[in-house]
C-alpha positions in Angstrom: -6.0 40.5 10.7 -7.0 43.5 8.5 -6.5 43.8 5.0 -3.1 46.2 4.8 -1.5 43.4 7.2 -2.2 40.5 4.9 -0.6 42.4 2.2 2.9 43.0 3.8 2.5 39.7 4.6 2.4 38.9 1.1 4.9 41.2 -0.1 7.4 40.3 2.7 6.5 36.5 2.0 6.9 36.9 -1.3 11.1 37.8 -0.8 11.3 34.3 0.5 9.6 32.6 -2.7 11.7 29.4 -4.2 10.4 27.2 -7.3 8.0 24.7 -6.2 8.3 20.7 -6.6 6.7 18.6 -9.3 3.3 17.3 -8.1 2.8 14.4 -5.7 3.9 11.1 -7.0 2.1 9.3 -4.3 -0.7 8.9 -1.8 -0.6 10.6 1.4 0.7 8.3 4.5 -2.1 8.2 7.1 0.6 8.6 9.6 1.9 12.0 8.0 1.4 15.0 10.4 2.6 18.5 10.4 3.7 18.5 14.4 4.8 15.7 16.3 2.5 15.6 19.3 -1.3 17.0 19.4 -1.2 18.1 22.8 1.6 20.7 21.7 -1.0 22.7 19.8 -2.7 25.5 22.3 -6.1 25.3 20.9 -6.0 20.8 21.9 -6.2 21.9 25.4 -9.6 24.2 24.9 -11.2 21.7 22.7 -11.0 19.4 25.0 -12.6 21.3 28.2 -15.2 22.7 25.6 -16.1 19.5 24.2 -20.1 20.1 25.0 -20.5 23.2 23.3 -20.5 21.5 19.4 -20.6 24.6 17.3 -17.7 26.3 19.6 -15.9 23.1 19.4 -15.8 23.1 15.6 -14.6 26.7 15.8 -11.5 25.5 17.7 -11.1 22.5 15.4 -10.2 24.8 13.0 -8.2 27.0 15.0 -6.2 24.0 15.9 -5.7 23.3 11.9 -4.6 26.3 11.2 -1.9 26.6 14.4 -0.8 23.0 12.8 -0.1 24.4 10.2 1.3 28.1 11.6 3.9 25.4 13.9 4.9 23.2 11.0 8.5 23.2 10.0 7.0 21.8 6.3 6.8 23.8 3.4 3.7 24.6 2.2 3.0 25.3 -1.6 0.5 27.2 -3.2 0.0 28.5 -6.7 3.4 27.0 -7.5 5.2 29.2 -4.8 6.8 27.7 -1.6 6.1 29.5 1.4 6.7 28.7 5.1 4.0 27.8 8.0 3.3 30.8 9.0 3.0 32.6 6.0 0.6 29.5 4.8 -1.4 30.0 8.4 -1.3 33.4 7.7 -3.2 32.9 4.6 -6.1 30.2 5.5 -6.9 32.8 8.2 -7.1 35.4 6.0 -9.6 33.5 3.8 -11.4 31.9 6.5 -12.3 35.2 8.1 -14.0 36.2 5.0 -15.5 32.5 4.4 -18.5 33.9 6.6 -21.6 30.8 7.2 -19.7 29.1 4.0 -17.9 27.5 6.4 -19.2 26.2 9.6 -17.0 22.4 10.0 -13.2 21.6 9.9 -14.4 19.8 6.7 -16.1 22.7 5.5 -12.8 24.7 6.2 -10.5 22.0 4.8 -12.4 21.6 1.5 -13.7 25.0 0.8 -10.5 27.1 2.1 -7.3 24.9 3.2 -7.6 22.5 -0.4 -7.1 24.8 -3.4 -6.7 27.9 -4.8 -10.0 30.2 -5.1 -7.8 32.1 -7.9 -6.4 29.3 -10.1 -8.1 26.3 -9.0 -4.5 24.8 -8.4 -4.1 22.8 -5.5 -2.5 23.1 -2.1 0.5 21.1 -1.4 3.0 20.4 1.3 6.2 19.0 1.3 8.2 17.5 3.8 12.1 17.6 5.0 12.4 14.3 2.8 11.3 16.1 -0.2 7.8 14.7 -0.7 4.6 16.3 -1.8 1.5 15.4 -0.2 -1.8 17.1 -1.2 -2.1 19.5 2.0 -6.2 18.5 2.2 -5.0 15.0 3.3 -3.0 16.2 5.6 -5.2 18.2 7.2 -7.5 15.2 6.9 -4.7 13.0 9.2 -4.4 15.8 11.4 -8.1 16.6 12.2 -8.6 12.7 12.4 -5.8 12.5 15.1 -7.5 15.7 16.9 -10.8 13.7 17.2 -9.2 10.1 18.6 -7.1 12.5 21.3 -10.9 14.2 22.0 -12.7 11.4 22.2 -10.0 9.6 24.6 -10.4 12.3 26.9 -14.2 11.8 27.2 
């Protein structure tokens, strides 16, 4: 995505801005994920033939993170602004394709782009249809854990 794109993404996104929730007042559930099934994401179904190839496969880890989050019906929160899935995937991608060899892992991705806010150090929340907040790093954590047990069954 080039850089004029991202911004009318941001300007359009920014129409559908609402006041964000207090922070989270508890820990994240292990069994919180942002789809239902992990076979419904595309990018499960090359990780899985492409299991060999470890630096591709970390690549498509993060893919898969950031599709999670693209098909979530959650509302993601960053900078105190509430914006929807794909406006939040819109924006890890953005930052991840400028991340460069800072980022090499799905943790590397999760704690250096998908945690906080380079700008304010704020950070990144999600909250679900029952109105909690969850830091979105644990999440992301659940989600990349679940990713690995469906890899590693397939093996």
């Amino acid at each position: 995505m080039n850089r004029n794109a991202f911004y009318l993404m941001c300007v359009l996104g920014s129409m559908l801005l609402i006041n964000a929730p207090a922070l989270p007042a508890e820990k994240t559930p292990s069994d919180l994920f942002l789809i239902s099934n992990v076979h419904d994401n595309s990018f499960f179904a090359i990780a899985s033939r492409n299991q060999d190839d470890k630096v591709y496969l970390e690549k498509i880890k993060i893919r898969y993170l950031i599709e999670t989050v693209q098909r979530s019906s959650f509302i993601f929160i960053r900078n105190n602004k509430t914006y929807r899935g794909i406006e939040a995937a819109a924006h890890l991608s953005w930052k991840y394709s400028f991340a460069g060899k800072r980022v090499q892992t799905p943790h590397d991705f999760i704690e250096k782009i998908a945690s906080q806010s380079i700008q304010t150090g704020s950070s990144y929340f999600v909250r679900t249809s029952e109105d909690k907040t969850y830091l979105l790093r644990d999440v992301l954590y659940n989600e990349l854990e679940r990713l690995e047990q469906a890899l590693r069954s397939q093996k």
